[in-house]
C-alpha positions in Angstrom: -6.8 24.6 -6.3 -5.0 21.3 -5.3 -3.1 19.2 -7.4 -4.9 16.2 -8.6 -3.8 12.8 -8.0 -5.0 9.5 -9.9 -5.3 6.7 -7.7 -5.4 3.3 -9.6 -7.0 -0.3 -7.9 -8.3 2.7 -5.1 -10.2 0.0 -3.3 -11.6 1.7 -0.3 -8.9 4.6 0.0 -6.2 3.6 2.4 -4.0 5.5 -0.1 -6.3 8.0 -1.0 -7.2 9.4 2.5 -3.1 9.6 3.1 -2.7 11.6 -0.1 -5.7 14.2 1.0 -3.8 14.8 4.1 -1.0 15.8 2.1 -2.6 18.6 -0.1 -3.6 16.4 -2.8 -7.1 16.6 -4.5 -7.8 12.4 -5.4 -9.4 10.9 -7.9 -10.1 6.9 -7.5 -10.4 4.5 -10.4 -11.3 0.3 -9.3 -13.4 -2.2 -11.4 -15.6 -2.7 -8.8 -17.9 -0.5 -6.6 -16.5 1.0 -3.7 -19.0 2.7 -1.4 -16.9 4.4 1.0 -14.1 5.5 -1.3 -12.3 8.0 1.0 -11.1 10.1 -2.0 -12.7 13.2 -3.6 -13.9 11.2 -6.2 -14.6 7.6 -7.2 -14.7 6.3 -10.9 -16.0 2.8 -12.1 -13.6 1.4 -14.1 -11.2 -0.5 -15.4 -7.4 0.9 -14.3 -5.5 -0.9 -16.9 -6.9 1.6 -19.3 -8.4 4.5 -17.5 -7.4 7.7 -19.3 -3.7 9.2 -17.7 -4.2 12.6 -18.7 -5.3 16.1 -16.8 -3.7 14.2 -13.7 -0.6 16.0 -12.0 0.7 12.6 -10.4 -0.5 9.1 -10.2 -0.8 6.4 -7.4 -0.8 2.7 -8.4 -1.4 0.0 -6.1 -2.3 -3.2 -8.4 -3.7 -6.6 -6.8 -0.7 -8.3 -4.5 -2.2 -11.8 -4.5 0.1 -13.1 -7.2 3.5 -11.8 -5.1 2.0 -12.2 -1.8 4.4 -14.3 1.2 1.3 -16.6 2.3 0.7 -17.8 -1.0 4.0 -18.5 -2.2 4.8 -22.2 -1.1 1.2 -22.6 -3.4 2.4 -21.4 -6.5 3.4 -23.7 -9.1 1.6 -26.2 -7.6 -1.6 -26.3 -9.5 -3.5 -24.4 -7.0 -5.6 -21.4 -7.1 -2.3 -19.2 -6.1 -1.4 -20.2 -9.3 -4.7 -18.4 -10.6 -3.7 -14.5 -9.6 -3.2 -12.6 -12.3 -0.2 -10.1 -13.0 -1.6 -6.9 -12.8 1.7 -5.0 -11.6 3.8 -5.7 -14.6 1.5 -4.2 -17.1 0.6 -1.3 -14.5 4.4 -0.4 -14.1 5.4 -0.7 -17.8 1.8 2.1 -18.7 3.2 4.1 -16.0 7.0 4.1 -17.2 5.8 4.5 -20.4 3.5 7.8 -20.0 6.4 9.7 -18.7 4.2 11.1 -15.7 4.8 11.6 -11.9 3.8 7.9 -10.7 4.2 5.9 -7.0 3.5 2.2 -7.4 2.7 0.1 -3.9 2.9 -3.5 -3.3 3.8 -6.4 -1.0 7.5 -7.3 0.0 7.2 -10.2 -2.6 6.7 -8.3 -5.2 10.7 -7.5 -5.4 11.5 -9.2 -8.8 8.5 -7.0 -10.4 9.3 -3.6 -9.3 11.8 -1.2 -8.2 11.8 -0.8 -4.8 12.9 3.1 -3.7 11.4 2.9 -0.4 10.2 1.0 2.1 7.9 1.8 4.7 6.1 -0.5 7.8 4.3 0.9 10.6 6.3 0.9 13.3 8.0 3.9 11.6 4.5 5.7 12.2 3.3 4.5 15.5 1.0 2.2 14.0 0.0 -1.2 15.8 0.0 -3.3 12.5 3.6 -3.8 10.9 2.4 -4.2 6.8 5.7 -3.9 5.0 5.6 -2.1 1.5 8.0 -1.4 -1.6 7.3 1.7 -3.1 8.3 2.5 -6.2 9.0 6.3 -8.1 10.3 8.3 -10.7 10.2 11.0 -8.3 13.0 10.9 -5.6 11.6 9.8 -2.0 12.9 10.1 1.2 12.9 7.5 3.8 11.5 7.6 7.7 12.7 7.2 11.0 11.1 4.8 13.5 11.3 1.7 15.2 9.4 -1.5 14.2 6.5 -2.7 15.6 7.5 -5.5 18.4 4.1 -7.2 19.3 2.3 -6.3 15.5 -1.4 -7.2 14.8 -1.8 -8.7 11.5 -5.2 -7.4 9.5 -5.1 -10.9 6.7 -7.4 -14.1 6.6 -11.0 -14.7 6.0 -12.4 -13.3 9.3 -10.4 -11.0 12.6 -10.4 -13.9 14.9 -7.5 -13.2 16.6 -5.3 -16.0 15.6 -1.3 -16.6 15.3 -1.0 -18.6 12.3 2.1 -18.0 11.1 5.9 -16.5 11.0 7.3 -13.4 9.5 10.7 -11.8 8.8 11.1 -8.2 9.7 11.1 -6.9 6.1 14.7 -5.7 6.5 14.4 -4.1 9.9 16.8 -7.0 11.9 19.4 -5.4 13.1 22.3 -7.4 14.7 23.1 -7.5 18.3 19.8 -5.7 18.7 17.9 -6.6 21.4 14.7 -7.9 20.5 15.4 -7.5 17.0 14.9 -10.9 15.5 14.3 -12.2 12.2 11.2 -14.1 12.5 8.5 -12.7 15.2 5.0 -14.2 16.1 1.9 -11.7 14.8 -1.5 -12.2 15.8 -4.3 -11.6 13.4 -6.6 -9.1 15.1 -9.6 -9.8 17.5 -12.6 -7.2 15.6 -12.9 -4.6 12.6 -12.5 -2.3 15.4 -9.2 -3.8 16.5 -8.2 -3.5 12.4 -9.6 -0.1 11.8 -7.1 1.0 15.2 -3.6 -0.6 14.5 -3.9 0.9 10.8 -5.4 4.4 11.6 -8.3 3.8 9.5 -11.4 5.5 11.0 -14.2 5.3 7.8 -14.1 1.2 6.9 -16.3 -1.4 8.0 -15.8 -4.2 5.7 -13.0 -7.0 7.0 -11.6 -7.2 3.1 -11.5 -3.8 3.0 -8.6 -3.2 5.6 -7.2 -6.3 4.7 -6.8 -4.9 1.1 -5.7 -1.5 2.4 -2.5 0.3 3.3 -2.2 3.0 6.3 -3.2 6.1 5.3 0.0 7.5 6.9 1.9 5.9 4.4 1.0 8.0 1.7 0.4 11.0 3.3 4.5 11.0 4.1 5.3 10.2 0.5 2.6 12.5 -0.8 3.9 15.6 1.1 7.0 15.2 -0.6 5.9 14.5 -4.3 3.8 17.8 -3.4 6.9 19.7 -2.6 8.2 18.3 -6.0 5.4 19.3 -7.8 5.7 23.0 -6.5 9.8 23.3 -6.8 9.2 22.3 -10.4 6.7 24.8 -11.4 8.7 27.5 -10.2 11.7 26.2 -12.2 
């Protein structure tokens, strides 16, 4: 039987697909309907205060609109950025608190709310989208090797239009006197779902908000593989 795993604000199952890859057997929890959950299962519900128990680890990945790097010259200006609620604080604190195996996922600006044990973009899979995350763990997690993505396409904004709208630092991956390695880089928003669905090897979602809400499957899938082999080097002790 495969361990089960609780995934929390599952939206479509970016996450979720990742952790199935890995052995994992998923169980999604998100307030509002999500037709083509990618998990085993999919739960109406609220994930503040979804039941924790019978799970054998748990995924988090609460809302990143209030930390996110586009909305950040809005906030504190009386502007709906200023409307986002917190959802990670609460999240992390339940989590800390229940004294289970948790990961916790958001955006680069989410620094000052979270712990960050690892961080993982998709260069360092081969992917054509860059999408920076912090990761956070009570469970130690390893790092991975790869280069970052030189020419990324962005999946954000209303509609895939294939725009360049703005800027971005490399999330840490500048390296000095390295060619090509510069601080700020130019990203184009991409041209079709298709296009999305591509750079973030995400083959089951047709919904724009969907992938711009998700995370690379092949994010989770490295991290669960290794909370996995936790899992089984703890029963045996």
């Amino acid at each position: 039987m495969r361990p089960r795993l609780l995934d929390l604000f599952c939206g479509a199952g970016g996450a979720a697909r990742g952790y199935q890859r890995a052995g994992f057997y998923v169980v999604g929890v998100d307030i509002v309907p999500q037709p083509r959950y990618a998990g085993d299962e999919f739960i109406q519900g609220d994930a503040l205060s979804f039941p924790l128990d019978g799970f054998d680890a748990i995924h988090a990945s609460p809302p990143c609109q209030a930390f996110t790097q586009m909305s950040a010259r809005w906030r504190g200006k009386n502007t709906k950025a200023d409307t986002h609620l917190d959802l990670l604080t609460p999240t992390r604190a339940r989590l800390i608190a229940s004294g289970l195996f948790y990961v916790i996922e958001n955006v680069i600006g989410a620094k000052h709310a979270m712990r960050t044990d690892l961080l993982l973009h998709g260069g360092m899979f081969g992917l054509g989208v860059h999408r920076p995350r912090r990761f956070e763990s009570n469970i130690l997690l390893m790092g991975y090797q790869g280069e970052r993505v030189l020419f990324p396409i962005g999946v954000y904004g209303a509609k895939p239009d294939g725009r360049t709208t703005y800027r971005y630092r490399n999330a840490g991956n500048y390296v000095a006197g390295q060619p090509g390695s510069a601080k700020k880089s130019l990203i184009r928003a991409a041209k079709s779902v298709a296009e999305a669905r591509a750079c973030m090897g995400i083959d089951w979602m047709t919904d724009w908000r969907e992938l711009c809400e998700a995370i690379p499957p092949a994010y989770t899938e490295h991290i669960g593989k290794q909370v996995l082999e936790y899992l089984a080097q703890r029963s045996v002790a």
